[in-house]
C-alpha positions in Angstrom: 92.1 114.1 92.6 95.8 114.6 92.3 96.2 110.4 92.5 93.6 110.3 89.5 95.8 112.9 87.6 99.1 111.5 88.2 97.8 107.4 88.1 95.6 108.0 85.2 94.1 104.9 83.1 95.0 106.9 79.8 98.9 106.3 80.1 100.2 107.4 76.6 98.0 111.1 76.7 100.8 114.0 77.2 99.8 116.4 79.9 99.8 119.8 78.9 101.6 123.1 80.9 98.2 123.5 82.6 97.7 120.3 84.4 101.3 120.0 85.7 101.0 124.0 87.2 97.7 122.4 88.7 99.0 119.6 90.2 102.2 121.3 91.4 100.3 124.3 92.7 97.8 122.1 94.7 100.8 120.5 95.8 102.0 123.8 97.1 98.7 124.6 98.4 98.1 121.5 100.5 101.6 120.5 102.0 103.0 123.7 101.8 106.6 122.7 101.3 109.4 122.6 99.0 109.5 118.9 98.7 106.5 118.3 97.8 106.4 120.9 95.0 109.4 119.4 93.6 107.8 115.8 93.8 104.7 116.5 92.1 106.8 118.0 89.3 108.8 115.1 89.0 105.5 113.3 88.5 104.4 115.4 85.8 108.1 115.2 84.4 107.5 111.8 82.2 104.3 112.6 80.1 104.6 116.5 80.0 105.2 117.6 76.0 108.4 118.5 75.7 108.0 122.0 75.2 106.7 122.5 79.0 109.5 120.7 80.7 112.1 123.7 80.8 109.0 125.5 82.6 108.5 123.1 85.6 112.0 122.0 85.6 112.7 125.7 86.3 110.7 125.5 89.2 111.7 122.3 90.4 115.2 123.6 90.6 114.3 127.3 92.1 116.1 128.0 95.5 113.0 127.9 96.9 110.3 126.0 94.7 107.2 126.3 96.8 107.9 130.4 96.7 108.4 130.0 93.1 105.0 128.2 92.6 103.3 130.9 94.3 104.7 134.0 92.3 104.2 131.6 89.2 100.3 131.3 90.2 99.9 135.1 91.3 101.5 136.3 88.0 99.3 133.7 85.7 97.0 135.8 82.8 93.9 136.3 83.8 92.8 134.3 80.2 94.4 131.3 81.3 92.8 130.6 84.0 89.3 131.0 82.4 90.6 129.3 79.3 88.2 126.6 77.6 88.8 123.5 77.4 88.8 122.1 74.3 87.6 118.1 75.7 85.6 117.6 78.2 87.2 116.9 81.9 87.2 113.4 83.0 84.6 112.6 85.9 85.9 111.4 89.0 86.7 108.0 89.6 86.2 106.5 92.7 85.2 109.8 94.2 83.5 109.1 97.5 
């Protein structure tokens, strides 16, 4: 999933805040380091709108990023993460 979101076919699409906390907190989630926080940021770095950069560059360049990833995901809005979405997820690709 995370090679679909960060290799996608759609290469001029901004991501939005959402996706790169996503990707960055399953990041977190799966490796469970600070390196790997920090890359998957990185990764979101080029096509995130410019208004979201300051946000993950912040916690790319925390003391401790994968700490700062978790506070940041235990202090998200309840209404964010039952947001709509206003398209429709893509399916997965080569899922299987």
């Amino acid at each position: 999933m995370l090679h679909f979101v960060t290799h996608s076919s759609d290469a001029s699409k901004p991501y939005c805040l959402l996706t790169a906390i996503t990707v960055m907190a399953l990041a977190a989630k799966i490796h469970g380091t600070d390196k790997a926080v920090m890359k998957a940021g990185y990764r979101m770095l080029a096509r995130l709108k410019p208004q979201y950069v300051p946000v993950v560059l912040r916690i790319m360049n925390a003391p401790a990023p994968l700490a700062h990833m978790n506070q940041f995901v235990a202090t998200l809005p309840d209404h964010i993460l039952t947001m709509k979405l206003t398209t429709s997820a893509r399916p997965l690709q080569n899922a299987g």
